[in-house]
ZAMARGU-4260 file (C-alpha; in steps of 0.2 Angstrom, whole numbers, plus 5000, padded with zeros to 4 digits):
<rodrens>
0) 5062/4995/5427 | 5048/4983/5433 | 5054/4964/5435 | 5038/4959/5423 | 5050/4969/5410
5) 5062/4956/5412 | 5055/4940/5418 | 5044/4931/5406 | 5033/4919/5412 | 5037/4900/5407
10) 5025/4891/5393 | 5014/4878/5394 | 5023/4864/5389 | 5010/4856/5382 | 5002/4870/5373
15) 5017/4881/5369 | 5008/4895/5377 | 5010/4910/5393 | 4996/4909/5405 | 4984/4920/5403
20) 4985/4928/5420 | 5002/4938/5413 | 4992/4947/5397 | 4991/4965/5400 | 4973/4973/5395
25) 4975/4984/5381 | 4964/5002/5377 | 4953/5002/5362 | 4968/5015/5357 | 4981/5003/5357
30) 4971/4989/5349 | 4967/5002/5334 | 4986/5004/5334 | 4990/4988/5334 | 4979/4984/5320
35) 4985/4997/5309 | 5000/4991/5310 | 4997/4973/5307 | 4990/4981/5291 | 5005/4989/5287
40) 5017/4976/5292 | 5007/4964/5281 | 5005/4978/5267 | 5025/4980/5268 | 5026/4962/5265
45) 5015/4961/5251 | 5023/4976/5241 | 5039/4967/5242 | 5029/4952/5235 | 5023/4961/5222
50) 5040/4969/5218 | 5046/4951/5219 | 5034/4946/5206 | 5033/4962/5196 | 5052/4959/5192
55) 5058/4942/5197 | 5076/4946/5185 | 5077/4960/5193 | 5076/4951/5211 | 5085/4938/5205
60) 5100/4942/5197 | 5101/4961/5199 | 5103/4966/5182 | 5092/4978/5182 | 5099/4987/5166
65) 5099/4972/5153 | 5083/4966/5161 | 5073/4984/5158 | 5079/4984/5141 | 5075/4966/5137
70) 5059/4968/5145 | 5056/4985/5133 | 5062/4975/5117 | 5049/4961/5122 | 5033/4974/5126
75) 5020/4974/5111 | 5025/4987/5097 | 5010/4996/5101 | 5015/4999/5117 | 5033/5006/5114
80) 5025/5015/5098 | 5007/5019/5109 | 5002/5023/5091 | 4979/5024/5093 | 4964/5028/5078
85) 4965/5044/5076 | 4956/5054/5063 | 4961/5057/5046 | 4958/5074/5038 | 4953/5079/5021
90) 4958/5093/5014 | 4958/5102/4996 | 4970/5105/4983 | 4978/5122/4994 | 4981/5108/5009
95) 4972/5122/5019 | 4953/5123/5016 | 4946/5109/5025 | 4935/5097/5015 | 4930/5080/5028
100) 4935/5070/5042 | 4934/5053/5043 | 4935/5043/5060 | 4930/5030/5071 | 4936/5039/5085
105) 4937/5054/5086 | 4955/5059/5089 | 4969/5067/5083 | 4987/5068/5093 | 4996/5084/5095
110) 5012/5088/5104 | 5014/5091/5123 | 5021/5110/5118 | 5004/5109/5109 | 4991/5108/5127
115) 4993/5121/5139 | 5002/5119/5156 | 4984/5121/5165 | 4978/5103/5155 | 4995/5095/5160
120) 4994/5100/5177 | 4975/5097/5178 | 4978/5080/5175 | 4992/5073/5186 | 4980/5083/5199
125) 4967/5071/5196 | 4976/5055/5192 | 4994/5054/5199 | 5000/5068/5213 | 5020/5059/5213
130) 5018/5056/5192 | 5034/5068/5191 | 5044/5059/5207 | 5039/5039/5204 | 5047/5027/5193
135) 5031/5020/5184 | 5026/5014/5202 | 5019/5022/5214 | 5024/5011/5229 | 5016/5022/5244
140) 4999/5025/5236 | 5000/5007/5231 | 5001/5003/5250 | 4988/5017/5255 | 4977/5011/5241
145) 4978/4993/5252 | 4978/4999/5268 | 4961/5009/5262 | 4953/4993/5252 | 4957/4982/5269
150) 4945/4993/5281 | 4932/4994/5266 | 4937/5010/5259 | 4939/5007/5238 | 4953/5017/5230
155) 4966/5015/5216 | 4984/5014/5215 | 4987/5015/5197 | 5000/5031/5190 | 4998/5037/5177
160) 5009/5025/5167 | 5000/5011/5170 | 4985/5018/5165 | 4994/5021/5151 | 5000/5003/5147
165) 4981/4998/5151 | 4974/5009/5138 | 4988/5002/5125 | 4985/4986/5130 | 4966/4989/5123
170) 4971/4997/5106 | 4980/4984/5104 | 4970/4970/5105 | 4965/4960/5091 | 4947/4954/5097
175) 4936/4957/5110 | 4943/4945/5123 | 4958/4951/5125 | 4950/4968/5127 | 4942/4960/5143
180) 4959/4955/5148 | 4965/4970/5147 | 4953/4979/5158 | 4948/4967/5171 | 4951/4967/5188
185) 4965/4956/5193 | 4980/4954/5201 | 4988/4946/5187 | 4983/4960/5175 | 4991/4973/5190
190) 5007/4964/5191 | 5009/4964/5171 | 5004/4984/5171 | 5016/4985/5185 | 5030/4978/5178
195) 5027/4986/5162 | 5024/5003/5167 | 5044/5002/5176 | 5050/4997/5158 | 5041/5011/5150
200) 5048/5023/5163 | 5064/5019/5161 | 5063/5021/5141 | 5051/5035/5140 | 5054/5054/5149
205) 5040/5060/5160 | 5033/5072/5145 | 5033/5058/5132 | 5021/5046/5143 | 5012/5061/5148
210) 5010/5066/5129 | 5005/5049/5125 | 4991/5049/5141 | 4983/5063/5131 | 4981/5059/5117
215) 4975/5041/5122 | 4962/5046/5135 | 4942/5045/5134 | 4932/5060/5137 | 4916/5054/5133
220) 4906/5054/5117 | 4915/5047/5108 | 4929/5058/5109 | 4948/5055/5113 | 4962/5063/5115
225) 4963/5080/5124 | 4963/5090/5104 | 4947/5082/5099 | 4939/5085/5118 | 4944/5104/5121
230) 4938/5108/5103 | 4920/5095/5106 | 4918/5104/5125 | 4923/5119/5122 | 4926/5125/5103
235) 4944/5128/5104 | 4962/5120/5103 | 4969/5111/5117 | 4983/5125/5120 | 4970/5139/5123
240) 4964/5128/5137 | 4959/5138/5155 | 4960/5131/5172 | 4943/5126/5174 | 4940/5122/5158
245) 4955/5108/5162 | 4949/5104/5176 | 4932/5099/5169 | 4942/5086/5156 | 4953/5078/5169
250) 4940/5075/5178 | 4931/5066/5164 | 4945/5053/5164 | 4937/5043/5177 | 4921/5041/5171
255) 4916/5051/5156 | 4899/5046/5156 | 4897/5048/5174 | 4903/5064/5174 | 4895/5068/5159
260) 4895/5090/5158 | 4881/5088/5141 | 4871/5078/5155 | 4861/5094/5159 | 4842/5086/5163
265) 4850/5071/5174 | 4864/5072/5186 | 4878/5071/5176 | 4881/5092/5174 | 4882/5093/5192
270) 4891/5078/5195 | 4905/5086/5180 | 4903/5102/5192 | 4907/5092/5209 | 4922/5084/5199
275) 4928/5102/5191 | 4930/5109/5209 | 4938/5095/5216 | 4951/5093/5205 | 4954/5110/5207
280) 4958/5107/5224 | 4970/5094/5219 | 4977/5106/5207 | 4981/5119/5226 | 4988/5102/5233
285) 5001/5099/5221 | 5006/5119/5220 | 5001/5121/5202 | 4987/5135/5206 | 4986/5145/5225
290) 4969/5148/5235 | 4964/5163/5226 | 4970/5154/5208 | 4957/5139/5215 | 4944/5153/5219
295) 4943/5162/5205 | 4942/5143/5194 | 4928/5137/5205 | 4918/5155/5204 | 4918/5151/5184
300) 4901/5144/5179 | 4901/5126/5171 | 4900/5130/5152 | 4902/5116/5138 | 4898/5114/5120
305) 4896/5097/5115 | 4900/5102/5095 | 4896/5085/5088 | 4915/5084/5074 | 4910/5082/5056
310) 4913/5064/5052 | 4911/5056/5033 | 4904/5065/5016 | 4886/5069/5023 | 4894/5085/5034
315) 4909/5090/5020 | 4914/5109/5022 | 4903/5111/5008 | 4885/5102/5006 | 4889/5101/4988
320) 4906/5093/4992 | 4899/5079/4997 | 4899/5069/4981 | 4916/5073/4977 | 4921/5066/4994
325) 4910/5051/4992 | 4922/5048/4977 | 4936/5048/4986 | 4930/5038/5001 | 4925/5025/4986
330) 4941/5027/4978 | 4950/5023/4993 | 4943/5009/4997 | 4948/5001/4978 | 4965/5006/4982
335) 4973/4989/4987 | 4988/4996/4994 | 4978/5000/5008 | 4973/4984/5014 | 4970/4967/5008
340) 4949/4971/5010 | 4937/4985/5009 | 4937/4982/5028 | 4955/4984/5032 | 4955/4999/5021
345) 4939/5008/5027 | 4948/5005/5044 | 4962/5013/5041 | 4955/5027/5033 | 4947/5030/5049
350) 4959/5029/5060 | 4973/5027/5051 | 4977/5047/5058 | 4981/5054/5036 | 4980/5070/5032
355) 4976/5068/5012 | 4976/5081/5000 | 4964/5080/4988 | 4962/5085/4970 | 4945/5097/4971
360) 4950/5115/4967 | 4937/5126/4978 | 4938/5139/4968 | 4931/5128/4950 | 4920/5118/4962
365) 4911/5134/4966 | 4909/5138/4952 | 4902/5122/4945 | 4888/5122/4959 | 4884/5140/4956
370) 4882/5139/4936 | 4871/5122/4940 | 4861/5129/4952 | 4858/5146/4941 | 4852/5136/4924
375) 4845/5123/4933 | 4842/5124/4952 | 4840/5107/4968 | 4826/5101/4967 | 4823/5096/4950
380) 4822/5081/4944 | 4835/5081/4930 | 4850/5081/4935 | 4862/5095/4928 | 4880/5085/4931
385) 4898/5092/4929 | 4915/5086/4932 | 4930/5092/4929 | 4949/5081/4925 | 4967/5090/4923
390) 4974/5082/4907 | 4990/5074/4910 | 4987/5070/4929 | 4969/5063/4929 | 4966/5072/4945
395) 4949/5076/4947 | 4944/5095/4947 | 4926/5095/4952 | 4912/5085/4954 | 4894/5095/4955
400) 4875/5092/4953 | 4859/5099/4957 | 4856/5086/4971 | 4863/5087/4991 | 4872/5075/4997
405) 4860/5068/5008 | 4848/5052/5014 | 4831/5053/5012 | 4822/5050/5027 | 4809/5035/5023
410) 4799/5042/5039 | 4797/5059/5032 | 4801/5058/5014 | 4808/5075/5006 | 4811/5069/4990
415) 4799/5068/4977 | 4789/5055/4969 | 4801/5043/4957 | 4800/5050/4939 | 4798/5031/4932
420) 4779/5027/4932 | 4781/5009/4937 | 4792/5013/4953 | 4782/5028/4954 | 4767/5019/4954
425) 4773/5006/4969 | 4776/5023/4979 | 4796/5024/4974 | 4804/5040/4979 | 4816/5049/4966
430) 4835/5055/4969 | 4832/5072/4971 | 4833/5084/4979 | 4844/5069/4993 | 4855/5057/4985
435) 4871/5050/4990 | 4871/5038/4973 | 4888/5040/4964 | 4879/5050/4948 | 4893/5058/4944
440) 4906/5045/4943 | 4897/5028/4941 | 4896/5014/4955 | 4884/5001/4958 | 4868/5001/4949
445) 4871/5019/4942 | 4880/5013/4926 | 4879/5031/4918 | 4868/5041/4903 | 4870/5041/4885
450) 4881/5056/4879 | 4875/5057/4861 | 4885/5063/4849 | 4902/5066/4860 | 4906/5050/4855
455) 4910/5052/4836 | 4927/5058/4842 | 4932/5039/4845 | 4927/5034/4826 | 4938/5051/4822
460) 4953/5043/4833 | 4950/5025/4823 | 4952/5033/4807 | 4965/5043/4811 | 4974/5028/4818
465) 4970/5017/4803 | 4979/5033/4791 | 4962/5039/4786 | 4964/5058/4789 | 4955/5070/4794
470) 4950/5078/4775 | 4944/5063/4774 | 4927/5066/4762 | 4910/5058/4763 | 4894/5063/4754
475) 4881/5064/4768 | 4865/5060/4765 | 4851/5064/4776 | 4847/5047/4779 | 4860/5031/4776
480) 4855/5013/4775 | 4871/5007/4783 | 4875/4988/4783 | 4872/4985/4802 | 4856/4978/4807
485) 4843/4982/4820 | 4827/4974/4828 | 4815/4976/4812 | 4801/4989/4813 | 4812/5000/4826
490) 4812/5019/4827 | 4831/5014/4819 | 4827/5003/4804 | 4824/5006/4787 | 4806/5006/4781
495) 4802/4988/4778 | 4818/4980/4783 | 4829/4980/4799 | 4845/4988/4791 | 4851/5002/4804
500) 4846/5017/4795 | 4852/5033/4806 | 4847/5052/4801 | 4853/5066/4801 | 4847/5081/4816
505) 4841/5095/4800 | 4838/5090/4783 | 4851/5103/4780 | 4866/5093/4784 | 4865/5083/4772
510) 4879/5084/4757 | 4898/5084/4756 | 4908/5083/4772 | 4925/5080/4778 | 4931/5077/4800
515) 4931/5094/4804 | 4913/5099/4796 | 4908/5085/4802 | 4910/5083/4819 | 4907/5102/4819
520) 4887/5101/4812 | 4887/5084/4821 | 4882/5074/4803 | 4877/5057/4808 | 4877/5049/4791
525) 4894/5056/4788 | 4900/5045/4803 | 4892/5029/4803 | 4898/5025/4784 | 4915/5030/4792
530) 4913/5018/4806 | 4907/5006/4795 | 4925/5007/4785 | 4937/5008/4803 | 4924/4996/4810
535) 4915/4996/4827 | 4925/4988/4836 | 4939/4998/4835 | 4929/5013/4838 | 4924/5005/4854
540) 4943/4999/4858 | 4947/5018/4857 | 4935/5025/4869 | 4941/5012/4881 | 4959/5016/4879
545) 4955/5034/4882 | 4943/5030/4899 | 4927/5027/4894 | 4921/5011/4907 | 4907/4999/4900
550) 4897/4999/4917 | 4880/4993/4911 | 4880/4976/4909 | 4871/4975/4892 | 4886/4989/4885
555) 4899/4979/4892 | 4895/4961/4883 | 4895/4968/4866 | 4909/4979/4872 | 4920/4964/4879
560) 4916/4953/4862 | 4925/4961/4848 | 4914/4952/4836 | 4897/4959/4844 | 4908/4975/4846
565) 4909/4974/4827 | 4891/4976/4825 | 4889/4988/4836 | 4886/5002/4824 | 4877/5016/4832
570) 4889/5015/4846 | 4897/5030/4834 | 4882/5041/4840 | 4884/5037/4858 | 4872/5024/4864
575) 4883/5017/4876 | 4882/5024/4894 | 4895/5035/4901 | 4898/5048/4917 | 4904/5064/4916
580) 4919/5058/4925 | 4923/5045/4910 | 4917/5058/4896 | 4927/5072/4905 | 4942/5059/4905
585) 4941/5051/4887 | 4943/5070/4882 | 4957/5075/4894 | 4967/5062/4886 | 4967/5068/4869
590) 4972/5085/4877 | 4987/5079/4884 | 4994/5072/4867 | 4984/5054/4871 | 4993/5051/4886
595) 4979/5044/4895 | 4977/5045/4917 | 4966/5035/4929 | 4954/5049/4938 | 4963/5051/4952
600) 4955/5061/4970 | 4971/5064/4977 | 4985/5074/4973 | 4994/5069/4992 | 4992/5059/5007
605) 5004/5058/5022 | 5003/5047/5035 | 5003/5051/5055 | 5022/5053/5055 | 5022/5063/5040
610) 5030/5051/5028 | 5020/5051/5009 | 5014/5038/5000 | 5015/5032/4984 | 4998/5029/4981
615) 4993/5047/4973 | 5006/5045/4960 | 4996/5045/4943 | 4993/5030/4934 | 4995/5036/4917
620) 5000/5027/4898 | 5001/5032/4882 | 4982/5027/4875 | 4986/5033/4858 | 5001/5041/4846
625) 5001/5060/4852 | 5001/5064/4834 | 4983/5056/4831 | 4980/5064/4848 | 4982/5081/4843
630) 4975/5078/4825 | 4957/5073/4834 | 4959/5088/4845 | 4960/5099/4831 | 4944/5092/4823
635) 4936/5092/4839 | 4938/5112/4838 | 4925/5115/4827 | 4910/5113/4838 | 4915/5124/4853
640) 4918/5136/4838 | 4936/5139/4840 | 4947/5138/4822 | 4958/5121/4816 | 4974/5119/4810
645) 4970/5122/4793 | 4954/5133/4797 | 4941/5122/4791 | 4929/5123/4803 | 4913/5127/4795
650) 4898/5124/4808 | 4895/5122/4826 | 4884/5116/4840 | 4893/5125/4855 | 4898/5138/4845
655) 4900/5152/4860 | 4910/5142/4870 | 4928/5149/4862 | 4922/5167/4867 | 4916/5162/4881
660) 4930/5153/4888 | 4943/5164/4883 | 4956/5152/4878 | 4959/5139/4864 | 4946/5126/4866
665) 4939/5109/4861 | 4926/5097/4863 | 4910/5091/4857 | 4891/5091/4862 | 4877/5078/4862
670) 4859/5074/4863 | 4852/5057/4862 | 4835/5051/4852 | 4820/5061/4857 | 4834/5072/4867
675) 4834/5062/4884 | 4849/5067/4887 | 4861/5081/4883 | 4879/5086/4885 | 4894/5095/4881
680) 4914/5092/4885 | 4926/5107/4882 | 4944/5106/4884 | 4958/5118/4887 | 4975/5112/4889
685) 4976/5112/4906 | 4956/5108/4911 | 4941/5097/4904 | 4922/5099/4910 | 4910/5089/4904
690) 4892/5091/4908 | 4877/5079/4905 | 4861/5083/4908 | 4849/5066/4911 | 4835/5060/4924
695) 4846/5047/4933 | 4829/5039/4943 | 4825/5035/4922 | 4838/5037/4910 | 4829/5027/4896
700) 4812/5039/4900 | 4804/5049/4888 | 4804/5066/4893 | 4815/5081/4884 | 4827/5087/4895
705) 4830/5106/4893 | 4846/5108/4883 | 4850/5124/4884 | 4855/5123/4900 | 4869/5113/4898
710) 4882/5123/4887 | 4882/5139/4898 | 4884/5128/4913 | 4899/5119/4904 | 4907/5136/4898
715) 4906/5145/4914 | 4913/5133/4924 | 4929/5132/4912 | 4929/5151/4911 | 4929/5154/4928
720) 4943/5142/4931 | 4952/5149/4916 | 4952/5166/4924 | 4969/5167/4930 | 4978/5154/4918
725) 4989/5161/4905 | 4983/5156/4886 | 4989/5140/4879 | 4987/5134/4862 | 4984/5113/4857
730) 4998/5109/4845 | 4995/5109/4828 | 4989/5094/4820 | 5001/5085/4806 | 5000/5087/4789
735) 5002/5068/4786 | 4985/5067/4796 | 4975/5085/4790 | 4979/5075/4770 | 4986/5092/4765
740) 5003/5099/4767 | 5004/5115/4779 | 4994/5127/4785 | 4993/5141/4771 | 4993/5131/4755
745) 4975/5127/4747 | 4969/5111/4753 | 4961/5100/4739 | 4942/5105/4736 | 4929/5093/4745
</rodrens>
């Protein structure tokens, strides 16, 4: 060999250094060389700087086993559960018809088995080529990714794991900083993704982190998760997925908005294109597809949706399920057990990931709209108003009116003018035909209508309670001076005095009446003197054991004040405000033997893991004895003209109802002073619908609302849900509580 192989020149002694006469020049080649492997040399050294720091324990002491697991037992829970917002889904009573979703982000997790091979393959294309060969770290593309950021070249070394513990990271952040901290570029956030990704690895199989990827990802639009993305691109389920079709959401993993397909004016379809195709590519790279597989994918024309989800009440499966599923959203967020604040509780409803199963049968919901809409059709300003309540359960049936769920827009108003002059005259809009206000169930500054005469049925359950029984007898005269007083000179007061001084509908009603005649001609002067003896305030005590909610503010203070309650005589013939709901409920009650049950939306609700919770149990107690129950029930079958106990039914009001319905039947119906309102509730033993027929824009108004509408809208409803059900008669009422014996010996004369 050459002596200068073996013969180094001496150093400078005072510099340390080789003269500069025994450097050999060097080729650009060699320099380029050289450098690179500076770069490497130094890159080596800093991965085993960063393994140092990643896991020091591990560095340290060796023990790799007890530290992996310590480190695991000391992530975040939301790390080892990876548990994000997902949507929760509405469904009714057959758990199979879908009735609303509700969601902050649109997501909903599904299993690995669930997303087809092409999307999982698609995906580690794009991301993480080694995903299935690396331990959470990817040591080599980390090196490469610091090689090519040294010369200038920009480019990521995160797998697919630590993209994984970044996006937990987010979800689980409390406020907005420690989102930023989550995200930013650093290399102490690196380290901490680094070392946690090697945990999770080490806890977690390959498809379980790749399952969790999925279902955490953004795809744009305020979609997440590959379910809620292959069905908002591309109208079907993540398992039906294509190549290209995959392709195009992993791609928009990286920057969904810069990559945006729905982008079709601007650049943002052709850049979602550019992406498609190359992560095709990748997909030949890693030996999931070959050439021709890659050919015929690119050859596909870009083709996307963009089906914006259903979200809230306003897009229910039905428009006129909307205001059934505004009452559950409002019921849930009363429901304590679901957080501490209507904020946590609308929070988790949206992303808490439930699948509830509501109470609303399709079938009888259908056919509340349709018998609304045929007697009195959207667009009018009355509102014709049904709900419908399972005695027993409280669950509610149906909710239905002749409005859509909808806001007005104030730019381009649809709805009319409002029917009040004085709001109408300061350019006021009325409700219909858009209205999201609760009519049907109460809520905020709709306190309800007054039902009329449906509310004699609390006096009958006073009396009954107080051992007056139902052959009880009154002589009725057309007009009573009762002992109550009123504002003198008012439409109510006697002539020259302010005694309350109610009348009778038809002179014809006048003369000797017991309970069953009645409530059945609807006699008022029969039950105010009866009121007058059980006294009002029981009367009142009664409709709100058996549901009846005091929600205007002028009702409730002489409701909540026993002696005002007292003088409260005309409450009898139902001047007090009410909702179908409550009405529909107060009835129910006395149908299921006085056993009295919150109105209730639900009838199940799981959570995301499938467990159920408590919370659609029914709240039910026993409002009054079932005897008296059964006993007011049995009067309460004259006006729908079915027959009593003791057949004593003389009269009625709703007298088709019984043949219309086609099973045993009770209720009342009502109509207020100058018939503002009108209403009917019928019962089965199974069903209650009660309708009320009012202008809510102007419940006190002046104008006669069209009656007839209401009782074949009532009756229809409960036949058609009645079809199928097998008869069922009320039991009979007492013989302590009818004053006579049994059915079949001569009652006394009245």
């Amino acid at each position: 060999m050459p002596a200068h192989r073996h013969v180094r020149p001496h150093r400078d002694p005072d510099t340390g250094r080789r003269p500069a006469t025994h450097r050999l020049p060097r080729s650009a080649r060699q320099v380029r060389m050289i450098r690179i492997g500076t770069m490497l040399v130094a890159g080596v050294a800093a991965g085993v700087l960063v393994a140092a720091a990643a896991f020091p324990a591990l560095a340290v002491t060796g023990l790799a086993a007890k530290a992996g697991m310590e480190a695991f037992e000391s992530l975040p829970v939301e790390l080892r559960v990876a548990e994000a917002p997902q949507a929760s889904r509405v469904f009714a009573r057959d758990g199979r018809t879908p009735l609303a979703v509700f969601f902050d982000e649109n997501r909903q997790d599904v299993p690995l088995a669930d997303v087809a091979p092409a999307m999982r393959d698609a995906i580690v294309a794009a991301e993480d080529h080694s995903f299935h060969r690396h331990k959470g770290i990817d040591l080599r593309g980390f090196l490469r990714a610091l090689v090519a950021n040294t010369v200038g070249a920009q480019q990521g070394a995160s797998t697919l794991t630590m993209q994984l513990v970044r996006m937990s990271a987010t979800y689980s952040a409390a406020d907005p900083e420690t989102v930023i901290a989550a995200s930013e570029h650093t290399k102490e956030r690196k380290l901490r993704e680094m070392r946690m990704a090697s945990v999770l690895e080490a806890h977690l199989g390959k498809d379980e982190i790749l399952q969790r990827y999925l279902n955490l990802a953004p795809f744009g639009h305020g979609t997440y998760g590959v379910s809620a993305a292959s069905r908002f691109y591309f109208g079907k389920r993540p398992r039906e997925l294509t190549v290209p079709e995959a392709a195009v959401l992993a791609g928009l993993v990286k920057s969904p908005s810069f990559y945006d397909p729905l982008d079709r004016t601007g650049p943002g379809a052709t850049r979602a294109l550019d992406r498609r195709d190359w992560v095709i590519g990748q997909m030949v790279e890693t030996g999931a597809i070959d050439a021709a597989e890659a050919d015929a994918a690119r050859a596909v024309p870009l083709s996307v949706q963009g089906r914006v989800p259903a979200n809230g009440c306003a897009v229910t499966g039905k428009r006129h399920w909307g205001f059934f599923c505004d009452y559950l959203y409002r019921w849930w967020l009363g429901q304590e057990t679901f957080g501490a604040t209507e904020y946590d509780r609308e929070r988790r409803l949206r992303g808490g990931g439930y699948r509830i199963v509501s109470s609303l049968d399709a079938e009888t919901q259908e056919a509340a709209h349709h018998n609304i809409e045929r007697e009195l059709p959207t667009g009018a300003p009355q509102a014709l108003m049904l709900a419908a309540v399972e005695p027993g359960t409280g669950r509610v049936r149906a909710l239905a009116t002749n409005r859509t769920f909808a806001l007005d827009d104030p730019a381009k108003p649809t709805n009319g003018p409002a029917t009040d002059p004085a709001r109408a005259a300061n350019g006021a809009r009325g409700t219909y035909p858009l209205t999201t206000n609760p009519l049907l169930t109460g809520g905020g500054d709709v306190h309800g209508y007054q039902a009329g005469s449906t509310f004699k049925i609390f006096t009958v359950v006073a009396a009954l309670e107080q051992g007056i029984p139902l052959s009880h007898s009154i002589d009725a005269r057309q007009r009573y001076e009762s002992s109550y007083t009123v504002e003198p000179g008012s439409p109510a007061a006697c002539p020259g005095s302010d005694r309350y001084c109610p009348r009778n509908y038809e002179e014809e009603m006048a003369g000797r009446h017991d309970m069953w005649t009645a409530l059945g001609a609807s006699v008022n002067t029969y039950f105010v003197p009866l009121v007058e003896r059980v006294g009002a305030a029981n009367a009142v005590d009664v409709a709100r054991r058996l549901g009846i909610g005091f929600r205007a503010p002028a009702d409730a203070a002489l409701a909540d004040d026993r002696k005002s309650a007292d003088r409260w005589g005309a409450f009898t013939l139902g001047v007090s405000a009410t909702t179908p709901l409550d009405l529909a409920n107060a009835y129910a009650t006395l149908a299921a033997g006085g056993r009295h049950c919150v109105p209730t939306p639900v009838q199940e609700i799981r959570d995301r893991s499938g467990g159920r919770l408590d919370a659609v149990r029914p709240r039910c107690d026993q409002a009054v004895r079932p005897e008296v129950a059964y006993a007011a029930i049995d009067a309460a079958r004259c006006p729908v003209g079915d027959r009593s106990t003791a057949d004593r039914c003389r009269e009625s009001t709703a007298g088709d109802t019984r043949r219309l319905v086609g099973h045993p039947v009770a209720g009342k119906s009502g109509t207020t002073d100058g018939r503002r309102t009108a209403s009917l509730v019928v019962t089965t033993t199974s069903l209650t619908v009660a309708g009320i027929l009012a202008d809510p824009d102007w419940p006190e108004g002046t104008v006669e609302m069209p009656r007839e509408v209401v009782n074949p809208a009532v009756g229809q409803t409960l036949a058609a849900a009645m079809r199928e059900q097998p008869e069922r008669d009320f039991p009979r009422a007492s013989a302590e509580l009818m004053g006579f014996p049994v059915r079949g010996e001569s009652p006394p004369d009245r």
